[in-house]
N, CA and C of each residue as an Amber inpcrd file, in Angstrom:
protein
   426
 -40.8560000 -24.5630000 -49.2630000 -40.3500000 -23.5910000 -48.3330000
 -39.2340000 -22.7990000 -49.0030000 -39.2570000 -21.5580000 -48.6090000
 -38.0670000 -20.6670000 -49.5930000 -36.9860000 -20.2430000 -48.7020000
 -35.9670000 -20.3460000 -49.2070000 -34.9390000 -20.7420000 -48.2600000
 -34.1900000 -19.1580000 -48.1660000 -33.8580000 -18.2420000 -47.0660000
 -33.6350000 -17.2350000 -47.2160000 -31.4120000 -17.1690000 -46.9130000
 -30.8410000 -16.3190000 -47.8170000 -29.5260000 -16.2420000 -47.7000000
 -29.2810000 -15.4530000 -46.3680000 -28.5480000 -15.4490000 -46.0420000
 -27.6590000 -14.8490000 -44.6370000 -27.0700000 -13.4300000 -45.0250000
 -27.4780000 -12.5900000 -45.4720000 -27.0000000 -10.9430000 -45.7340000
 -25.6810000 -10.3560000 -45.0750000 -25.2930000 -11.2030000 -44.0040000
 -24.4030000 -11.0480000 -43.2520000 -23.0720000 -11.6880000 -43.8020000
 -23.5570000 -13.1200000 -44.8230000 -22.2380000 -13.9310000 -44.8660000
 -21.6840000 -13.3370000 -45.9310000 -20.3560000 -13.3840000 -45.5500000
 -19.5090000 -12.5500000 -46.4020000 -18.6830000 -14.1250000 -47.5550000
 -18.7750000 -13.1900000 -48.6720000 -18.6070000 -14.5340000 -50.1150000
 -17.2040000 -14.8990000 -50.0550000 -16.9990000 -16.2310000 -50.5110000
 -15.7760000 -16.5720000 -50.1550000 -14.8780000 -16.5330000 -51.1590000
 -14.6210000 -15.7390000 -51.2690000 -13.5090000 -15.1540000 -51.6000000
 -11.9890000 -15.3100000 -51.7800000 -11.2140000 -15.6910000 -52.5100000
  -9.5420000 -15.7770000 -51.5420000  -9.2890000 -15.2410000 -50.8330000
  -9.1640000 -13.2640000 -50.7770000  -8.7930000 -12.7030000 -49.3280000
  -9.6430000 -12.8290000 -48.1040000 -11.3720000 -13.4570000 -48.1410000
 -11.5330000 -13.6740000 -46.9850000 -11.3480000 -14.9270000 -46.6500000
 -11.0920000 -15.8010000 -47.5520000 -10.8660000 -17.1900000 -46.6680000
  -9.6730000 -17.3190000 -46.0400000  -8.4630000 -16.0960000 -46.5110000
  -6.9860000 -16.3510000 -46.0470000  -7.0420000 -15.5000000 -44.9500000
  -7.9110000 -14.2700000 -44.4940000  -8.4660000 -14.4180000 -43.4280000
  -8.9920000 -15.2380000 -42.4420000  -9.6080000 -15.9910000 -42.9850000
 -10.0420000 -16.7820000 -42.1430000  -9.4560000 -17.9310000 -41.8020000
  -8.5140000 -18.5080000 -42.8220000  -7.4250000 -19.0360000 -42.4550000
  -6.6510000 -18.9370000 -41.5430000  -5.9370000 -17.6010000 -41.5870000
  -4.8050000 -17.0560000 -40.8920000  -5.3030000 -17.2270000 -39.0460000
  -7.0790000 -16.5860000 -39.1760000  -7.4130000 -16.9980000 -37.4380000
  -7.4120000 -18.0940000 -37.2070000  -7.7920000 -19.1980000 -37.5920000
  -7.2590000 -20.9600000 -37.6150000  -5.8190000 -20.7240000 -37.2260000
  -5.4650000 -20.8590000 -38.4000000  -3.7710000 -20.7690000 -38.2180000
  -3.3000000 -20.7030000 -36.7400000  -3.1490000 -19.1060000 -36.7000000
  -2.5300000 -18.3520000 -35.2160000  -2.8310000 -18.9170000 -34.2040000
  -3.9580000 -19.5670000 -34.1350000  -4.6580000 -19.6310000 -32.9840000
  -3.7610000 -20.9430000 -33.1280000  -4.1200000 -22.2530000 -34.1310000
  -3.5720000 -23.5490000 -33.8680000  -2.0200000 -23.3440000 -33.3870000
  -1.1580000 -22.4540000 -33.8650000   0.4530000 -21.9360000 -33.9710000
   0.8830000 -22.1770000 -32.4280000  -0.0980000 -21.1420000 -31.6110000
  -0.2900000 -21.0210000 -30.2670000  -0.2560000 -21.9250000 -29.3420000
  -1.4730000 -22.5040000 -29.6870000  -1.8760000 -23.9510000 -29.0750000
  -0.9230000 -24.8850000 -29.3040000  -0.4090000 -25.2870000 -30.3300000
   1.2080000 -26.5950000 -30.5540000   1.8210000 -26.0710000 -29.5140000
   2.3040000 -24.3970000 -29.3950000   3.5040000 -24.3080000 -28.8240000
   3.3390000 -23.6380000 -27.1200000   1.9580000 -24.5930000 -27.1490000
   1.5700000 -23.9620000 -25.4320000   1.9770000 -25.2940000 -24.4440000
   2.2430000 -25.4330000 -23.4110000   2.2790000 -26.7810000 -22.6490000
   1.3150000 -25.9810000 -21.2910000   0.3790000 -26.6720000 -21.1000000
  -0.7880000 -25.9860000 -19.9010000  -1.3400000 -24.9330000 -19.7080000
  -1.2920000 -24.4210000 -21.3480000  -1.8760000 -23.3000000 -21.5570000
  -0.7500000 -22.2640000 -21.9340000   0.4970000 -22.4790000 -21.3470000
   1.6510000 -21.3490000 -21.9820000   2.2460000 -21.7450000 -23.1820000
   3.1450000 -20.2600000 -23.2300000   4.0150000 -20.3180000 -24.2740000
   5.3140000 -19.4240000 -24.1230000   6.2160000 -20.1390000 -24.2640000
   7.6560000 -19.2590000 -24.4260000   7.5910000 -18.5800000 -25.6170000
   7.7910000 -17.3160000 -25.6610000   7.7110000 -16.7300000 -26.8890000
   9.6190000 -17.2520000 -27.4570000   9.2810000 -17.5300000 -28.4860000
  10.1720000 -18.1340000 -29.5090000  11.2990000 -16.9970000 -29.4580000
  11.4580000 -15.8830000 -29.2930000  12.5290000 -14.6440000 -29.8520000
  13.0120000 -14.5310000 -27.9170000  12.2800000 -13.9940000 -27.0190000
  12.8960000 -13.5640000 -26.0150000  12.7130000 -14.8280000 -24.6110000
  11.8730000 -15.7240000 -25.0490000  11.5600000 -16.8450000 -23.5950000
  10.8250000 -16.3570000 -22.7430000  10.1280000 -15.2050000 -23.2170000
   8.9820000 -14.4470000 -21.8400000   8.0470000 -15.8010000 -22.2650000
   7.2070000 -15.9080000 -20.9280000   5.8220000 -17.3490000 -20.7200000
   4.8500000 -16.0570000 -20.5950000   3.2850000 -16.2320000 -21.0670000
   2.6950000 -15.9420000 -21.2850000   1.3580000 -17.0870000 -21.8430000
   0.1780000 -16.8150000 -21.5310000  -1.1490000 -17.9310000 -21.6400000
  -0.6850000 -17.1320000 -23.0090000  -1.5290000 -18.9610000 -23.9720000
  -1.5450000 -18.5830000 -25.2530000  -2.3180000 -17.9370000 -26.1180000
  -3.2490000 -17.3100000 -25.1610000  -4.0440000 -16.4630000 -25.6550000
  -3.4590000 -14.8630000 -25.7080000  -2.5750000 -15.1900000 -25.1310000
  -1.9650000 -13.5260000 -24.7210000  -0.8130000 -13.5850000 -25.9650000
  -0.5010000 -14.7720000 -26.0570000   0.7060000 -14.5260000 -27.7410000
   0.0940000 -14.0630000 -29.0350000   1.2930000 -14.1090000 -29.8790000
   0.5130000 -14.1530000 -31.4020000   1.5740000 -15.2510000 -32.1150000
   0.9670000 -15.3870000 -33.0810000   2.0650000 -16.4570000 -33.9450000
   2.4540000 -15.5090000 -34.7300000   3.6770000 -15.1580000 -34.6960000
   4.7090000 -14.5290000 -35.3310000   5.7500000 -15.4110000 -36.4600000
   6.0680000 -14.6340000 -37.3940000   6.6470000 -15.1680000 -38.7670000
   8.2260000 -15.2030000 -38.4050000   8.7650000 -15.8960000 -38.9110000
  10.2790000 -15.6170000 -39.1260000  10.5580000 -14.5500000 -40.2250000
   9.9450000 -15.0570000 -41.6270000  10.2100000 -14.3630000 -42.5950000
   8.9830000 -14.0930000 -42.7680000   8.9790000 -12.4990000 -42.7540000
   7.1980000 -12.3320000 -42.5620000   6.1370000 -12.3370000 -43.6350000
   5.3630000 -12.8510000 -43.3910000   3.7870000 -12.9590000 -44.2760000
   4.3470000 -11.8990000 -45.5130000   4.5780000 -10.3780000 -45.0500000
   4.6670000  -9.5320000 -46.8210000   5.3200000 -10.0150000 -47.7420000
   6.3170000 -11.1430000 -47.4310000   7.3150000 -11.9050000 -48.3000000
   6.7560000 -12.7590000 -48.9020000   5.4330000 -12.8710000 -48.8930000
   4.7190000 -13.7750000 -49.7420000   3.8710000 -14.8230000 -49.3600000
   3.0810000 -15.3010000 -50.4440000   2.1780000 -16.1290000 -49.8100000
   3.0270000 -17.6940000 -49.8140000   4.1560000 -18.1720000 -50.1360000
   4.6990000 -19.3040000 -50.2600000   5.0450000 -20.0010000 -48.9070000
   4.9480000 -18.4470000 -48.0690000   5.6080000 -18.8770000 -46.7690000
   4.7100000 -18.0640000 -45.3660000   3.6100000 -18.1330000 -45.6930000
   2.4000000 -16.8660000 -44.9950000   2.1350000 -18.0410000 -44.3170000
   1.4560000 -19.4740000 -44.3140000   0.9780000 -20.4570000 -43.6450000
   1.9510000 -21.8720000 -43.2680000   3.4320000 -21.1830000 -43.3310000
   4.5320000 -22.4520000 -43.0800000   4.1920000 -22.3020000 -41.6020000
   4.0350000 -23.7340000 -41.3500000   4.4270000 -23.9520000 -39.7400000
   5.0510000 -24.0800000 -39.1830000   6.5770000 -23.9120000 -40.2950000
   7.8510000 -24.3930000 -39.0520000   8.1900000 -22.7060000 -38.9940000
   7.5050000 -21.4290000 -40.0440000   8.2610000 -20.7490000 -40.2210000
   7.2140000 -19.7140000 -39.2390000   6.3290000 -20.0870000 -38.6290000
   5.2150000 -19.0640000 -37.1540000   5.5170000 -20.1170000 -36.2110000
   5.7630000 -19.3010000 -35.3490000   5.6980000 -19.7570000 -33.5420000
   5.2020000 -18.7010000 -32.8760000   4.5930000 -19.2050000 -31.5200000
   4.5560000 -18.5170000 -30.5550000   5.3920000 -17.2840000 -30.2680000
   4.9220000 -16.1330000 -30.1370000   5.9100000 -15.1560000 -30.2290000
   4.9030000 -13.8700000 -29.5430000   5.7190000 -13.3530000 -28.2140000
   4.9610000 -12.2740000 -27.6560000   4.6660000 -10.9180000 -28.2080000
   3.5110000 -10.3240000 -28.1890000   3.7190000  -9.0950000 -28.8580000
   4.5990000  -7.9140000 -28.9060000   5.5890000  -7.7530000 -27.6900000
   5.9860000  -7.3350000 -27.5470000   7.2040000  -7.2160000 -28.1600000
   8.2590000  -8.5090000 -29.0260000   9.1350000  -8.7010000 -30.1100000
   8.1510000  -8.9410000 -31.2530000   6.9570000  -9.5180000 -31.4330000
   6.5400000  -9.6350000 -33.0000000   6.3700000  -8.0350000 -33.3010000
   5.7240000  -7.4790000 -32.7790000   4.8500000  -5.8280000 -33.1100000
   5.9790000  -4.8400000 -33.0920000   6.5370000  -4.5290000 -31.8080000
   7.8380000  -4.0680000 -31.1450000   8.9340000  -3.8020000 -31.6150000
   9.6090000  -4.8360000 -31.5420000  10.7440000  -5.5500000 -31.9800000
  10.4200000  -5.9410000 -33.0600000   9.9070000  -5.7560000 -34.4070000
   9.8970000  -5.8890000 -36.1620000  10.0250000  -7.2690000 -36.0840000
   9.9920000  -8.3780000 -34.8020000   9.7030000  -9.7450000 -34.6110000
  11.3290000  -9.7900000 -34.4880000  11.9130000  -9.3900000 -33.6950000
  13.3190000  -9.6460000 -33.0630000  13.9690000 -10.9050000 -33.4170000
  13.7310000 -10.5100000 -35.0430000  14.6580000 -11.3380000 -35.6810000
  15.6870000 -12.1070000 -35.5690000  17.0180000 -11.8340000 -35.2420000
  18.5480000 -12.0230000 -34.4560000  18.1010000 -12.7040000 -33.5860000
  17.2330000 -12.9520000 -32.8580000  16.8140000 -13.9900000 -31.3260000
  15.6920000 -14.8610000 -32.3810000  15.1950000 -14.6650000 -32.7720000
  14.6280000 -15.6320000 -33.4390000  15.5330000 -16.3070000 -34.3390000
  16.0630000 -16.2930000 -35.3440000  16.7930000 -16.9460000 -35.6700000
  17.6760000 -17.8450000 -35.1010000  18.0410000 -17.7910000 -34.0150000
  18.7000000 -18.4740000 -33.0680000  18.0590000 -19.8200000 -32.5450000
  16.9340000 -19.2100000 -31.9340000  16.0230000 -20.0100000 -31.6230000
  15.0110000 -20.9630000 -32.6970000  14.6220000 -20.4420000 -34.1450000
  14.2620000 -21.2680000 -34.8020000  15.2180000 -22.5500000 -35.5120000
  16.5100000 -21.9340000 -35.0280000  17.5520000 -23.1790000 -35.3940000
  18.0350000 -24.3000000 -34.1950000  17.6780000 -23.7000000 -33.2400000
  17.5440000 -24.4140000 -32.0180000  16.4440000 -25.2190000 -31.8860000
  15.0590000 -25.0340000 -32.6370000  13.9420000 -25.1190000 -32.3590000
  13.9230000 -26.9610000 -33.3840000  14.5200000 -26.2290000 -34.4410000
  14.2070000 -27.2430000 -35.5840000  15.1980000 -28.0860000 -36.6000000
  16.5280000 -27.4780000 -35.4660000  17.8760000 -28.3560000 -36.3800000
  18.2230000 -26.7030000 -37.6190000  19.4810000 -26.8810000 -37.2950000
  20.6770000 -25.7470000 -37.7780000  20.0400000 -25.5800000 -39.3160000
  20.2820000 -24.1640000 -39.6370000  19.9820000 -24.1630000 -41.1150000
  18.4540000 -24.0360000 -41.7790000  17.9540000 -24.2330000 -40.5930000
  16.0710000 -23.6210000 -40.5000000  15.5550000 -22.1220000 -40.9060000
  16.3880000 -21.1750000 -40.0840000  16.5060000 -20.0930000 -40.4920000
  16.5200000 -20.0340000 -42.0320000  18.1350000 -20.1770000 -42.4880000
  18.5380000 -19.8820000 -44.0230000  16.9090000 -20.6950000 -44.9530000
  16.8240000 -21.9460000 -44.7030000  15.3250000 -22.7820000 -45.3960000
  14.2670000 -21.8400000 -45.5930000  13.9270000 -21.5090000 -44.4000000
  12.8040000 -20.2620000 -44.2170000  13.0020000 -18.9630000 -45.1510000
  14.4060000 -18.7150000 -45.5050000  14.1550000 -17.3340000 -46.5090000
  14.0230000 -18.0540000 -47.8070000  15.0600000 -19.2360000 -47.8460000
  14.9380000 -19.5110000 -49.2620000  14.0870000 -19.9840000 -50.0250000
  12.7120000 -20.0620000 -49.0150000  11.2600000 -20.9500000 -49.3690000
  10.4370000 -19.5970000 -49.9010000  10.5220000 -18.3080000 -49.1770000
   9.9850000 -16.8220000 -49.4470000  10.2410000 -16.1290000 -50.7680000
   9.2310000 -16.6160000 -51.4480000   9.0810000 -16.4070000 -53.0180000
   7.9640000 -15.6580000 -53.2310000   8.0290000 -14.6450000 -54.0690000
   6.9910000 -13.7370000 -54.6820000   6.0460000 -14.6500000 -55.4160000
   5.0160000 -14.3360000 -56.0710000   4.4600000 -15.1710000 -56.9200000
   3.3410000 -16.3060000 -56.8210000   2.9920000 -16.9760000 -55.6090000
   2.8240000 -18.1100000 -55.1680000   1.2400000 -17.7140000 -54.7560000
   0.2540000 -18.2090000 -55.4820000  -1.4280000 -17.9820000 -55.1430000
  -2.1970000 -18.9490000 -54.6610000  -3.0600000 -18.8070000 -53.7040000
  -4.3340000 -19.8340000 -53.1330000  -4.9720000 -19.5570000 -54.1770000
  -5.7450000 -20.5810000 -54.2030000  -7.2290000 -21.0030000 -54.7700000
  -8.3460000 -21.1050000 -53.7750000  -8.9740000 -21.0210000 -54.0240000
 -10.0180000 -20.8850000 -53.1950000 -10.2230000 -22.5490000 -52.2370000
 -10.1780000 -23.4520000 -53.2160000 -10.4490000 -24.7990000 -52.8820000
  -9.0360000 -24.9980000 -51.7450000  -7.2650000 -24.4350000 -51.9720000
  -6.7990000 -24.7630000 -51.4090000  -7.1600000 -24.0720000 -49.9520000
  -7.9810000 -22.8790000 -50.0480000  -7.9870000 -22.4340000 -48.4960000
  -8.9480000 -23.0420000 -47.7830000  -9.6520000 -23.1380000 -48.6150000
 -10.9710000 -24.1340000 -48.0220000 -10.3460000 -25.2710000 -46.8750000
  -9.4100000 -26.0230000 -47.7400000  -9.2270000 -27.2250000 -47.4150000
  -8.2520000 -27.1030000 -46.3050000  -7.4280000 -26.1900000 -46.3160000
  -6.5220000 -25.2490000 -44.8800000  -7.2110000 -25.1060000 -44.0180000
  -8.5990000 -24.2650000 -44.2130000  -9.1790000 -23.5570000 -43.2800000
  -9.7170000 -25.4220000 -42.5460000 -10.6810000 -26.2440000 -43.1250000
 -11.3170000 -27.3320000 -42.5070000  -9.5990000 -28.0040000 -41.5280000
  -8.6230000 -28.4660000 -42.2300000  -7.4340000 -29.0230000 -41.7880000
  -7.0920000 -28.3700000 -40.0620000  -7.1450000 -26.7540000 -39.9930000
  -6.5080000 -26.3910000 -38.8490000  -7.8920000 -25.5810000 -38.1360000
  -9.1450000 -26.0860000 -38.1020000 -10.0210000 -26.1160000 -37.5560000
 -10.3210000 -27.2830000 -36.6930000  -9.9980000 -28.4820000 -37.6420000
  -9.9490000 -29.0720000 -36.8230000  -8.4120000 -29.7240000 -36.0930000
  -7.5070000 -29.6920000 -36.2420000  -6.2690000 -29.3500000 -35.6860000
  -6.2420000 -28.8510000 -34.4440000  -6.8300000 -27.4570000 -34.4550000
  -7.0670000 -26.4840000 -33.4780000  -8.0320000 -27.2880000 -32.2430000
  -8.7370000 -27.7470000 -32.9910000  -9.8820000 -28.3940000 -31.8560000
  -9.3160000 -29.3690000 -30.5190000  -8.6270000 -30.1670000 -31.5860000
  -8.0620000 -31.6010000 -30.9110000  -6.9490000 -30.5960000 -29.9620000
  -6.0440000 -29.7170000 -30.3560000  -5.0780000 -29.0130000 -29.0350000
  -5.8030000 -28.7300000 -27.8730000  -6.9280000 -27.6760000 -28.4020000
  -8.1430000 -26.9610000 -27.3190000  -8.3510000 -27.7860000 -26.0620000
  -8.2330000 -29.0400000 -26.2610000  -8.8230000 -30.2750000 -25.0880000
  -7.7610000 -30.2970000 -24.3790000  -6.6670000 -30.2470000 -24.7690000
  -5.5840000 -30.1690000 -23.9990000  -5.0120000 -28.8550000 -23.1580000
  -4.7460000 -27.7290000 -23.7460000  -4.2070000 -26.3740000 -23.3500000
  -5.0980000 -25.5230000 -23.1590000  -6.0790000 -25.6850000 -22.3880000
  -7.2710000 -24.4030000 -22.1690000  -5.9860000 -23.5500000 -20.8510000
């Protein structure tokens, strides 16, 4: 039997698996920081279903890939300060030191290094990790 390829699947790539990462990611980001489906956005305390957030960066993703998939450094965060508000930094900071013990903030820039590359195998192994991550929340916070 001759086995036919999928014309559709797109090759995996580093930038599409860190794509495809990143929707894992956000989505799992969400889900940790939902209790019955909500989420306080991390910068202003608006509640919102966690489908209606985004996981927003402290120090954002363009600062590099060292700190694009930190989990202490995305939370729950409404669009309205991530997009808006350039991610209303000054309230976030506050709150990510509140969130995670003093000095979280300063950690978070000093981890944001130029330079720092996936491999393909490491996204792989990201992408399976917060797939299924994501799953086990899902049962809980619909």
């Amino acid at each position: 039997m001759k086995l036919i390829k999928n014309k559709m699947a797109k090759p995996e790539t580093i930038e599409n698996l860190k794509v495809r990462v990143w929707r894992w990611f956000s989505r799992y980001i969400r889900l940790r920081d939902a209790k019955n489906g909500y989420c306080n956005c991390i910068s202003c305390g608006r509640t919102h279903h966690w489908k209606e957030m985004q996981a927003g960066h402290f120090v954002p993703k363009a600062r590099g890939n060292a700190i694009y998939f930190n989990e202490t450094n995305s939370n729950a965060q409404c669009a309205y300060c991530n997009k808006w508000k350039s991610g209303n930094l000054s309230e976030y900071r506050v709150a990510i030191d509140k969130k995670y013990g003093k000095g979280t903030a300063d950690e978070m820039e000093r981890l944001a290094a130029p330079g720092k590359t996936f491999t393909v195998d490491e996204l792989k192994k990201m992408l399976k990790y917060y797939i299924k991550k994501t799953h086990e929340l899902e049962k809980t916070n619909q």
